[in-house]
Structures are given as structure tokens and as C-alpha cells.
C-alpha positions in Angstrom: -2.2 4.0 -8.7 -1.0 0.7 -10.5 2.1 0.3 -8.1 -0.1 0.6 -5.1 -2.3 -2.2 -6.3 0.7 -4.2 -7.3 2.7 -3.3 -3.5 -0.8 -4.3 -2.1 -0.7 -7.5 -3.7 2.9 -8.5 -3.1 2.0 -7.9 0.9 -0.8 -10.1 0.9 1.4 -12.7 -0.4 4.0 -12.2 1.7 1.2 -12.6 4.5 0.0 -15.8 3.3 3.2 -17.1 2.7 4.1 -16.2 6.7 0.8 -18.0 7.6 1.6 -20.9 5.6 5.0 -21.1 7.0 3.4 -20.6 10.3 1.0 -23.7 10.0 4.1 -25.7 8.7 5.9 -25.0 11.8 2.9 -25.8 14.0 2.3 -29.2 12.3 6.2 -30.0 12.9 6.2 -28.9 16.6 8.7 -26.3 16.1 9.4 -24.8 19.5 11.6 -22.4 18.1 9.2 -21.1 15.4 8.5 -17.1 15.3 5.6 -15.7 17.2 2.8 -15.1 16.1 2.3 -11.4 14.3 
């Protein structure tokens, strides 16, 4: 049960760590950023 909670969590951070990179990308103008998911 504990390593489901703890996979769990290390998804969600990946996630916000895509949507953060995402943002950064926007902000810059990047027209070769990565879709979005």
C-alpha cells in the first residue's frame, strides 16, 4: 500500500514539473516546445 502512495506521489511531481516546464517554455516563445499532454 505504502509504494502506491509513494509511486502516486512521484507522478504528481513529475506532472508538475512538466507543467512548470511547460509555462517556462510558453513564457520564452519556444516554438519547438512539446505539445501539450
Amino acid at each position: 500500500m505504502l509504494g502506491i502512495l509513494m509511486h502516486l506521489r512521484k507522478l504528481l511531481q513529475m506532472k508538475a514539473f512538466f507543467i512548470e516546464f511547460e509555462c517556462l517554455s510558453a513564457k520564452l516563445g519556444n516554438k519547438s516546445s512539446l505539445p501539450p499532454a
